[in-house]
N, C-alpha and C positions, 0 to 999 in steps of 0.2 A: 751571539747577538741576534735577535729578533729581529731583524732588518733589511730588506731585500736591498743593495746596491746595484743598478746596472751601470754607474760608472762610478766615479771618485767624485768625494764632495768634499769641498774645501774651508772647514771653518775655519773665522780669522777674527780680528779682535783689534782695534784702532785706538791708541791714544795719543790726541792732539791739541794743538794749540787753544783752540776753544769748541764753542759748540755749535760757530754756524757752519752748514755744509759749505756751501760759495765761499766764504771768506776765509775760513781758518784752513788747516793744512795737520797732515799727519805728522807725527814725530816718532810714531812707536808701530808697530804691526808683525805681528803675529799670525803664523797661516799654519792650518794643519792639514795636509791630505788625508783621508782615508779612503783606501781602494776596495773594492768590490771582496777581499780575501781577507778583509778586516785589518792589510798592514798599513804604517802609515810614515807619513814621509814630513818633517816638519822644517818651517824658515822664519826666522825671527831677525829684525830689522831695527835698528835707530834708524831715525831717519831728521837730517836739516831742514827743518821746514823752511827758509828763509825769511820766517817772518818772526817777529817773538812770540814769545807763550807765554800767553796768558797768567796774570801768579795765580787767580783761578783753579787755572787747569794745573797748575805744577801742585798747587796744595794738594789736587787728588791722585794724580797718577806720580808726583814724584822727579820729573822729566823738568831739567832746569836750561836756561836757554845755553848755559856753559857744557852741560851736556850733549848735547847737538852739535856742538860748532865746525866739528872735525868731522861728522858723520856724513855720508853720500847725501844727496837730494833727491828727492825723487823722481827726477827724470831720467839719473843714472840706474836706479833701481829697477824701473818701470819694465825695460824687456825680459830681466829674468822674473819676476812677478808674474806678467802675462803669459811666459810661458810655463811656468807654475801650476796657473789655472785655466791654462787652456781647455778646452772640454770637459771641463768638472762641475759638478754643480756646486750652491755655496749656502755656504748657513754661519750663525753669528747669534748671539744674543744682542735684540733690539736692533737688528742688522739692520731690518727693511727702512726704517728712522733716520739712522744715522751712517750705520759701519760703511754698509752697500754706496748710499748715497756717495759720500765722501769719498771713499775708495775708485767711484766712477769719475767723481769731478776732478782727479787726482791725473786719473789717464786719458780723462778728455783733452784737460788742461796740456797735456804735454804730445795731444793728437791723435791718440791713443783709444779704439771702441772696443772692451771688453766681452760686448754683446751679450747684454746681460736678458736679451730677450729668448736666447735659447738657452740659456740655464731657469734650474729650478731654484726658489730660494727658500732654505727654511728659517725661521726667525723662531729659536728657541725659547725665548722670551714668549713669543704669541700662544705658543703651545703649554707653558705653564701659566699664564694667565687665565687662558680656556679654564684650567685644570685645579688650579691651585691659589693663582693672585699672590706671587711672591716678591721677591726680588733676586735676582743671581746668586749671593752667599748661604741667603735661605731657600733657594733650589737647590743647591750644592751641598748643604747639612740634610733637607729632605729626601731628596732621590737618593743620594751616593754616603751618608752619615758621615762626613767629611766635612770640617770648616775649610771657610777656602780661604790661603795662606797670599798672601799680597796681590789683595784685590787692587784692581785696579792697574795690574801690569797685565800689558797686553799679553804675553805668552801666556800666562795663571790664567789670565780670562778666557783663553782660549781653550786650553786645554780643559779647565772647570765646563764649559759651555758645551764640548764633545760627551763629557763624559753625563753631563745629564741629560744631553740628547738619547744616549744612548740607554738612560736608566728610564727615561720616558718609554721608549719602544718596550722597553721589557716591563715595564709595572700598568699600562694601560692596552689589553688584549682589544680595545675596541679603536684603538689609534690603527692609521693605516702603515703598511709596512713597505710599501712603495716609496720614494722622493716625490714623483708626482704627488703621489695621493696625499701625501700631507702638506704637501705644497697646497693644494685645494682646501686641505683640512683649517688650515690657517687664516684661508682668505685670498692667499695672494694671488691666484687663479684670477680674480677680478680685478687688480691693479695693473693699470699702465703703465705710468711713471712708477717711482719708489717714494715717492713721498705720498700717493695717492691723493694728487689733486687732480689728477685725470684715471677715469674705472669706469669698467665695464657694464653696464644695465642689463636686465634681462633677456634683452634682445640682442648682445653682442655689440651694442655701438659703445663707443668711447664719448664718454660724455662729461662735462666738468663735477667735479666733487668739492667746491668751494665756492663761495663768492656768489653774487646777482646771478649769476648764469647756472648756478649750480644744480644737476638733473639734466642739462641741454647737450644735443648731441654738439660737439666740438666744433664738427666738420659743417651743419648746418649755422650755428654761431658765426662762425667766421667768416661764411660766406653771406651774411647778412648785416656784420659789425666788424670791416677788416680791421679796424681800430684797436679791436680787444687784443685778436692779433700781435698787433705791433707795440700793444703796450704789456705783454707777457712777453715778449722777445728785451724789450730794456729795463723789465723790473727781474727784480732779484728773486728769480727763480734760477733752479740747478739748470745744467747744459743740458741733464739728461731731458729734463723736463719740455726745452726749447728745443733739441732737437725730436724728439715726439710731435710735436705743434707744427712744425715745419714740416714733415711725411704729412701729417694730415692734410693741412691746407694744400701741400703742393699733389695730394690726392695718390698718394703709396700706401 
């Protein structure tokens, strides 16, 4: 493999109740290590959301709420997870969106900081879009001439999403061969939060990426509208998002 690892990076793969991060809940997750020596170490999970699912999301991934009912919660889960991915970096297709988000709201919710600011994140997804403009099953027939066999279950999606990470490094010699570097290569070098409503500007400040304010350094914003403030802290944004806002304002 074309690949430089200086630690283990953890792809992983989410299917859940529905699709907003704050409100809905995992039911399914799929994690794959791989270490610097290319071995790898794998953990796949039902999981009780305690809430129902969606018929939505059962139509796609298959997961009915009869399925679940017996299965842990995720706060049972949650310490061996975390120590799963303790010092590992992580990647996902469509992660930075969705998988990462949810996956944080999941461990915030039960107390839980992951610290996702000293991991790199790669978002397999971002890199075949740069590249290609696909979607998972047709990265998966393209890179690897493989159809991929029950889309939509989180283990298959993970394991599909490694193995085109890995036919990326090897079929593009101008991609970089670092985690960092493609972590930059991606973008997400620039993101603060994961949903990128707060990013970085040219000069290194954190500044909003959405809305009236959008362009403005954060930390000046707030200290001239504590309003805005206090109205991102009771609307429906992620935890991760609101604890960001909070370091800033409180000047960390």
């Amino acid at each position: 493999m074309s690949l430089f690892l200086n630690r283990p990076i953890v792809f992983f793969d989410i299917e859940s109740t529905g699709l907003h991060v704050t409100k809905d809940r995992i039911v399914e997750l799929a994690l794959l290590k791989v270490f610097p020596d290319s071995s790898q170490e794998s953990l796949n999970f039902r999981i009780n959301p305690g809430i129902p699912i969606a018929p939505e999301a059962t139509a796609v991934h298959g997961i009915s709420n009869e399925d679940v009912v017996f299965e842990p919660r995720f706060e049972q889960l949650a310490p061996r997870i975390f120590e799963f991915i303790e010092a590992c970096d992580l990647g996902g297709f469509n992660a930075l969106r969705f998988d990462i988000p949810m996956l944080m709201e999941e461990f915030l919710r039960v107390g839980m900081d992951i610290g996702i600011e000293s991991r790199e994140v790669i978002d397999v997804q971002v890199i075949f879009h740069k590249m290609e403009e696909r979607t998972l099953s047709a990265a998966y027939r393209f890179y690897c001439n493989k159809n991929l066999e029950d889309a939509h279950s989180a283990k298959a999606d993970t394991l599909a999403t490694w193995e085109v990470f890995k036919a990326q490094t090897e079929r593009y010699p101008s991609l970089p061969k670092s985690i960092t570097e493609i972590a930059k290569f991606t973008g997400n070098d620039k993101r603060v939060d994961l949903e990128g409503r707060l990013v970085k500007n040219d000069q290194g400040q954190v500044v909003f990426n959405f809305g009236k304010h959008r362009g403005k350094s954060v930390a000046e914003v707030f200290a001239k509208e504590s309003g805005y403030y206090n109205w991102m802290m009771e609307g429906d944004f992620p935890a991760y998002t609101k604890k960001i806002i909070t370091q800033i304002r409180m000047g960390q």
